[in-house]
N, C-alpha and C positions, 0 to 999 in steps of 0.2 A: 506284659507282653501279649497276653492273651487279648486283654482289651483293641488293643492297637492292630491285631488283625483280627481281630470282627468288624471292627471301623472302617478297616481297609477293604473290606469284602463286602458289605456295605456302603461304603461310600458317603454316608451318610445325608444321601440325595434322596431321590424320591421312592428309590429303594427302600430305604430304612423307613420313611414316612407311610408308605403300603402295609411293611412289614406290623409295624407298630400299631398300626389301625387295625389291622387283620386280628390281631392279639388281642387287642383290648375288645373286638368286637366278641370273638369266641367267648373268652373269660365271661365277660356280661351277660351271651346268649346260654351258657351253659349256670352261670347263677343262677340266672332269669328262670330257667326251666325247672329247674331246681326248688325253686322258691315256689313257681306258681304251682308245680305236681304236688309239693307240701300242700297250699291252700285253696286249689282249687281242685285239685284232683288227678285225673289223667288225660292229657292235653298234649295237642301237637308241638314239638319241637318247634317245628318252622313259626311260629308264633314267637317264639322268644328269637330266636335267629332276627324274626323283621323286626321287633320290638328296640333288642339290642342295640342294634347301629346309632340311636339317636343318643343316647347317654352317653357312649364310646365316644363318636366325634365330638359331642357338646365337651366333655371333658378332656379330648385332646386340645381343642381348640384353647379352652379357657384357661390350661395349665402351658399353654407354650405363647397366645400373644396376650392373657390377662397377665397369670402370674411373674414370668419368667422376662416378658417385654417392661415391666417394672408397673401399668397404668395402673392395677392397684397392688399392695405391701406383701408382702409373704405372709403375713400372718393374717391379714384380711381376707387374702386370694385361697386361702384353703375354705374356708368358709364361704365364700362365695362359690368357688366352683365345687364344692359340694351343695350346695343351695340348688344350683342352676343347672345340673347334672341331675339331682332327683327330679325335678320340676321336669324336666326332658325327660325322665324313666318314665313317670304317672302320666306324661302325655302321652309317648309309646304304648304305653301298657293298658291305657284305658283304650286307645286307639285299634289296637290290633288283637285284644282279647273281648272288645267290644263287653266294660265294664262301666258299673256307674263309677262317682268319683268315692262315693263310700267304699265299695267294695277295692277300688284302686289303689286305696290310702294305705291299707296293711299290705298288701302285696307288695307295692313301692317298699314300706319295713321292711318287710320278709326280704326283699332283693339285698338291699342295704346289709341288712345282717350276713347275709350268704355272701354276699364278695366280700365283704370284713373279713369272717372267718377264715375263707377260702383264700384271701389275698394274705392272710397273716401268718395260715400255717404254710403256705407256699413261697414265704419269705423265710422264713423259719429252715426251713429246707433248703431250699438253692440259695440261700440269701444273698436276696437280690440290692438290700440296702446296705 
């Protein structure tokens, strides 16, 4: 019942599609920050805020018309759009914290582990699966 009027308050138009970007954008921009104050130090926020955005929609995009549109398998499309999504982080992140791609490569890690974590005990919690 509860689902059914969120959907409805939503609408699940362009509403829902903002909402869900907005989300996934924050989550990333707050890993992201997280990660790079671990390994690079102490660093502006707004850095990871701009960095964010490209990994958020690259991976909206590729889990709603790669996987979900069928073009390639569920069991492929995870791995892919994790492929294609970090490759989007290390370009963000080499981009906007002005890094070589050595120094980019563990940071990209470091992101990767911090939303892991952070996505696993926050399903843990609200469980969202």
């Amino acid at each position: 019942m509860l689902q059914s009027g969120f959907s409805s308050l939503t609408g699940g138009g362009l509403l829902a599609v903002l909402v869900t970007v907005l989300v996934t954008w924050l989550f990333y921009a707050l890993t992201l920050h997280l990660a790079a104050t671990f390994f690079i130090g102490d660093v502006p926020s707004q850095l990871a805020a701009k960095a964010a955005l490209a990994p958020a929609i690259v991976s909206l995009i590729l889990q709603r018309w790669g996987v979900e549109s069928g073009v390639v398998s569920a069991d492929l499309g995870v791995a892919v759009v994790l492929l294609l999504t970090l490759v989007a982080d290390g370009i963000a992140i080499s981009l906007s914290y002005r890094l070589s791609t050595r120094s980019t490569a563990p940071l990209v890690a470091l992101h990767l582990a911090f939303a892991a974590v952070l996505g696993f005990a926050l399903n843990n919690i609200f469980m969202f699966f």
